[in-house]
C-alpha positions as CSV (number, residue, x, y, z in Angstrom):
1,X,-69.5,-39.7,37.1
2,X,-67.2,-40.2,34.2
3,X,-69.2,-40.5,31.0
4,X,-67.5,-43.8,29.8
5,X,-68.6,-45.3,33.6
6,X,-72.3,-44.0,32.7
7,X,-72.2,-45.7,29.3
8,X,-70.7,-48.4,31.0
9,X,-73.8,-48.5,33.5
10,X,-76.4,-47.9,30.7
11,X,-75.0,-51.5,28.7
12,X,-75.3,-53.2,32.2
13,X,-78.9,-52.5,33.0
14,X,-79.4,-53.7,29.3
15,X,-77.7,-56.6,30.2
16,X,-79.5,-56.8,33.5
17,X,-83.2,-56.0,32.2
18,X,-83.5,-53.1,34.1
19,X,-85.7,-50.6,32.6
20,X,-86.2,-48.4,35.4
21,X,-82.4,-47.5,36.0
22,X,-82.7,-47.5,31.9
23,X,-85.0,-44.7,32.0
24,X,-83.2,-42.9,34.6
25,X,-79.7,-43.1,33.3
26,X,-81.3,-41.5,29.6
27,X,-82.8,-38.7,31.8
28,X,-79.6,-38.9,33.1
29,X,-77.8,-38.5,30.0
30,X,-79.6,-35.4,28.6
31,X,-79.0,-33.7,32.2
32,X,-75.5,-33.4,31.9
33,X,-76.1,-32.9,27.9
34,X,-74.6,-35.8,26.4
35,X,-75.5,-36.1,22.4
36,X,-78.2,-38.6,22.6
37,X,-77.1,-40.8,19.9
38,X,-73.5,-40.9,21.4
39,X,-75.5,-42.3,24.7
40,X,-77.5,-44.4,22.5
41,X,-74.4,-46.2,20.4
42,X,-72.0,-45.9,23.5
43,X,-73.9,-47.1,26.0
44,X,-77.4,-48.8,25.4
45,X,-76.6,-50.2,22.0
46,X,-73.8,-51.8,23.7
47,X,-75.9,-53.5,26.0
48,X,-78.4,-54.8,23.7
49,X,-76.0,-56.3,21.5
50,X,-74.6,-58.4,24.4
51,X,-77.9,-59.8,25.3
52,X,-78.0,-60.7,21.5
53,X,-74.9,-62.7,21.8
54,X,-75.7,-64.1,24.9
55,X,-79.1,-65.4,23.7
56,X,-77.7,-66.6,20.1
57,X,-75.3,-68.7,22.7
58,X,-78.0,-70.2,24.6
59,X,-76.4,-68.4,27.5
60,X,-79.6,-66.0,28.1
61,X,-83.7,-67.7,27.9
62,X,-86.3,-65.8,26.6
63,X,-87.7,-64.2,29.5
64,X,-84.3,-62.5,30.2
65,X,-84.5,-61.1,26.7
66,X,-87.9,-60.0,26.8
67,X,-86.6,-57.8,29.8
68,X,-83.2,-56.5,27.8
69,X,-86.0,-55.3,25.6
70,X,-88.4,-53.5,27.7
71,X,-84.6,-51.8,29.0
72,X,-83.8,-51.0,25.5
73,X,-87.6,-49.7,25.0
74,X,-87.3,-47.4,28.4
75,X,-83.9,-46.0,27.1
76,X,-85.1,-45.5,23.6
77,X,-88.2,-43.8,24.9
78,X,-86.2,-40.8,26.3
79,X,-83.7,-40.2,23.6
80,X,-85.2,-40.9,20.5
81,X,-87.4,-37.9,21.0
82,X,-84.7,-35.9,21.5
83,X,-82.6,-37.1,18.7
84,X,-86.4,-35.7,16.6
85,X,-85.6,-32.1,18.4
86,X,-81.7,-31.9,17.7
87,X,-82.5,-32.3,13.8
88,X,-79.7,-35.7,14.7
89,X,-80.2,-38.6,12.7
90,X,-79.0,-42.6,13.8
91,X,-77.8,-44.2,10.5
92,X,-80.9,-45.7,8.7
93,X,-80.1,-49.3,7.7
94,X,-83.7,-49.7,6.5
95,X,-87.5,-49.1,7.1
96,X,-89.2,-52.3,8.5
97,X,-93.2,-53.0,8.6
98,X,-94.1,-55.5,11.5
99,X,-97.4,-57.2,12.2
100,X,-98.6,-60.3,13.9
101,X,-101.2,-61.8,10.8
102,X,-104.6,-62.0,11.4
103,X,-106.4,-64.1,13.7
104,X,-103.5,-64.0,15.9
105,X,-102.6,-62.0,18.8
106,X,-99.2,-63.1,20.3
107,X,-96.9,-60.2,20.4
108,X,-93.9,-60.6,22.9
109,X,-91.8,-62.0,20.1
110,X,-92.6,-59.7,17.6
111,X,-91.9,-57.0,20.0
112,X,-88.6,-58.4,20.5
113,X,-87.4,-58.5,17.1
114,X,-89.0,-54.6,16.8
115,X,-87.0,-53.3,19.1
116,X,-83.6,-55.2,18.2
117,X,-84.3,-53.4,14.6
118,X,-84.9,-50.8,16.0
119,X,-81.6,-50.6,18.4
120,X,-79.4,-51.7,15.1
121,X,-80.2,-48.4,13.5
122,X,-83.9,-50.0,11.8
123,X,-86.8,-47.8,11.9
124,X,-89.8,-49.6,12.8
125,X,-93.8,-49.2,12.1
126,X,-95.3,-52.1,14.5
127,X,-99.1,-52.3,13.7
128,X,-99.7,-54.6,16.2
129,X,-101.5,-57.6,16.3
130,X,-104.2,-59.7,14.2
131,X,-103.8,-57.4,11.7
132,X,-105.7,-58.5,8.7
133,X,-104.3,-59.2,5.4
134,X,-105.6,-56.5,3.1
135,X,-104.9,-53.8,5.5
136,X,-101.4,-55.1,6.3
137,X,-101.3,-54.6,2.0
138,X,-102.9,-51.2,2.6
139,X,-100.6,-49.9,4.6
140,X,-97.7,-51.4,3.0
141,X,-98.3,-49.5,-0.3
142,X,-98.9,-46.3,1.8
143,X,-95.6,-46.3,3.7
144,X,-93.5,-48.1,1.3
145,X,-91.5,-49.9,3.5
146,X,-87.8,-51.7,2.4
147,X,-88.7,-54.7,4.6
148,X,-92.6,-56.3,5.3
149,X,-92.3,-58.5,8.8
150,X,-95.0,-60.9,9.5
151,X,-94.9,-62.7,12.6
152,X,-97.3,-65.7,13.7
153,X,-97.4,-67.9,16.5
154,X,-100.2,-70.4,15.0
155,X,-100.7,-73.0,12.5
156,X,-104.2,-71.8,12.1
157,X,-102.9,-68.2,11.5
158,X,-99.1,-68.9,9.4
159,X,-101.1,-69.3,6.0
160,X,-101.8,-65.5,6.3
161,X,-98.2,-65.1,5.8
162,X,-98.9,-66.3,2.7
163,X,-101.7,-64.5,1.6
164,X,-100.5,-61.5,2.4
165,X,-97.5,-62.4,0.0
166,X,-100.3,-63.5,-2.7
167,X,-102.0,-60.0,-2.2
168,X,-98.8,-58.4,-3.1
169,X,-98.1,-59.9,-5.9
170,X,-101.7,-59.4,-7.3
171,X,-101.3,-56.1,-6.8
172,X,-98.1,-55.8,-8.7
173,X,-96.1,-54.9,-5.9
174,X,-94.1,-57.9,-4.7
175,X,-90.6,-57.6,-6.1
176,X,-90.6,-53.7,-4.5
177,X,-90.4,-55.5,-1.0
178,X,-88.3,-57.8,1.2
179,X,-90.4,-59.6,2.9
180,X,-89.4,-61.8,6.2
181,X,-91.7,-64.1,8.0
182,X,-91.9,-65.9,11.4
183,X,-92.6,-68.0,14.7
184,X,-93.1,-71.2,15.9
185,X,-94.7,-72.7,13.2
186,X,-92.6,-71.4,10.6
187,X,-89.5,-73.3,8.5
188,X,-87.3,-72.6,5.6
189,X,-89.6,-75.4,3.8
190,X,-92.4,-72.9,5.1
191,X,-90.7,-69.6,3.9
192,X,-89.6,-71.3,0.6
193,X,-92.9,-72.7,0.0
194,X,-94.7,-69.0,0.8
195,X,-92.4,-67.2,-1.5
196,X,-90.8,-65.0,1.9
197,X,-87.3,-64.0,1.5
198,X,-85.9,-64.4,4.8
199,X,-86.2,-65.6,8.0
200,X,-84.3,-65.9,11.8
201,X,-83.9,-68.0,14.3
202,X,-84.2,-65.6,17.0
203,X,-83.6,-62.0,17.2
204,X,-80.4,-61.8,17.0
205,X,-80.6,-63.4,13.9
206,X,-83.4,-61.5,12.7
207,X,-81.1,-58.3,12.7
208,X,-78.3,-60.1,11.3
209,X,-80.3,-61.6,8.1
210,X,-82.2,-58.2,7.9
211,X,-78.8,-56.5,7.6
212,X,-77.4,-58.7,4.8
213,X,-80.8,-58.6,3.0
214,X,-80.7,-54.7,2.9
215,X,-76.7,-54.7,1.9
216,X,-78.2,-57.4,-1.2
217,X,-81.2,-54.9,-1.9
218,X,-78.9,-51.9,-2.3
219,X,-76.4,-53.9,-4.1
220,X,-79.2,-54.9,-6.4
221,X,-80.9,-52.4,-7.1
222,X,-83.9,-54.3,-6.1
223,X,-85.3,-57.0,-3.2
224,X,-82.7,-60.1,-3.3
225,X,-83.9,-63.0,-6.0
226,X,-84.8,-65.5,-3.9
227,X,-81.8,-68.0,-4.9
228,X,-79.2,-65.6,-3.7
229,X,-81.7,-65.2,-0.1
230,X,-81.8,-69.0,0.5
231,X,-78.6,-69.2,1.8
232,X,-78.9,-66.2,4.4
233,X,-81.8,-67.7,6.8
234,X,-81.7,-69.7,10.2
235,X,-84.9,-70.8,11.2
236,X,-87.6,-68.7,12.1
237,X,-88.4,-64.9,12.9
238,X,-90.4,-63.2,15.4
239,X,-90.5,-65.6,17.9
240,X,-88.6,-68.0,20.4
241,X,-86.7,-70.9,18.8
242,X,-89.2,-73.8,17.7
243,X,-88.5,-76.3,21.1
244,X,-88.0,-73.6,23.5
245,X,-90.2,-74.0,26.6
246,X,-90.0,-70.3,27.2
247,X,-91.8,-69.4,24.4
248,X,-95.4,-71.0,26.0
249,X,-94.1,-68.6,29.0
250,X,-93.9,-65.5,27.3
251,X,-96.8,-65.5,24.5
């Protein structure tokens, strides 16, 4: 096999949300010792980037993306290990720090936008779930991240966004950090209101608005004021689209 048809096999079981033949065709890959970052840009990123598209469209629902990702995951699994052994480096757009806020566990969306970061050259700390607010702080000031993601699928649990945001600025800390927040319950009203500087609409646009926020940050020489951020945004973050029946499914 040619190794433009194997890249063109790793983007179709992307596509496809196969994470079995994902895992295979990385094992694959290193067998016939292909550069793992040349599988990674030429064939899986390729993939995932479709799926993006295709869900930004409308064309692709959310349980078809959830299994893109787990593909991406599989692929990413193999390679990135290997990438650590080979002294290779991806180019860093940015350090991200995900968490779903406390008192709430949903996850699939969250993991979603992760590992979208993650395949657009993001590397990604995901602490989970229900993480509570002053550790979330914590470990904020310990890892220093460019960009602090909060995800919540709650109305009960969104005002943590917030309070995490408050406990930033207490500590002195806010303007070091982009901060993006997320889900269903979320708005721009919401993110305005919370002092957030960006949000998505799905992951796609996640990536996208995480991108331009970085290119503003380096540009800056600081985290984007938030008038020059308020035109960036779509609607929410790490989550389905508010009014998307699949979201109930997945979470």
């Amino acid at each position: 096999m040619s190794h433009a048809a194997l890249f063109d096999r790793m983007a179709n079981c992307i596509i496809v949300g196969d994470a079995e033949e994902a895992n295979a065709l990385a094992r694959k890959s290193l067998e016939l010792q292909i550069a793992p970052l040349e599988s990674i840009d030429n064939g899986f990123v390729k993939g995932i980037r479709v799926v993006g598209d295709r869900f930004g469209a409308g064309e692709l629902f959310l349980p078809e993306l959830v299994m893109s990702a787990e593909a991406m995951k599989a692929a990413l699994a193999i390679l990135e290990p290997e990438l650590a052994k080979g002294n290779m480096a991806r180019e860093i757009q940015g350090n991200v720090l995900a968490c779903t806020v406390q008192g709430d566990i949903h996850d699939i969306g969250k993991r979603i936008v992760c590992t979208m970061l993650s395949a657009n050259g993001f590397q990604v700390v995901d602490l989970g779930v229900n993480v509570k607010v002053d550790r979330f702080v914590e470990e904020v000031k310990s890892r220093k991240p460019d960009i602090v993601a909060m995800s919540a699928l709650l109305t009960t649990t969104a005002p943590n966004q917030g309070k995490v945001i408050k406990l930033l600025t207490k500590e002195g800390i806010r303007k070091d950090y982009i901060v993006m927040v997320g889900g269903a319950p979320t708005s721009a009203a919401w993110a305005k209101e919370i002092g957030a500087d960006g949000y998505g609409e799905n992951a796609t646009e996640a990536v996208r608005i995480a991108i331009e926020l970085m290119t503003r940050k380096r540009s800056q020489g600081a985290r984007p004021d938030a008038a020059s951020v308020e035109a960036v945004g779509g609607a929410q973050l790490m989550g389905a689209p508010s009014g998307n029946p699949a979201q109930a499914v997945a979470d």
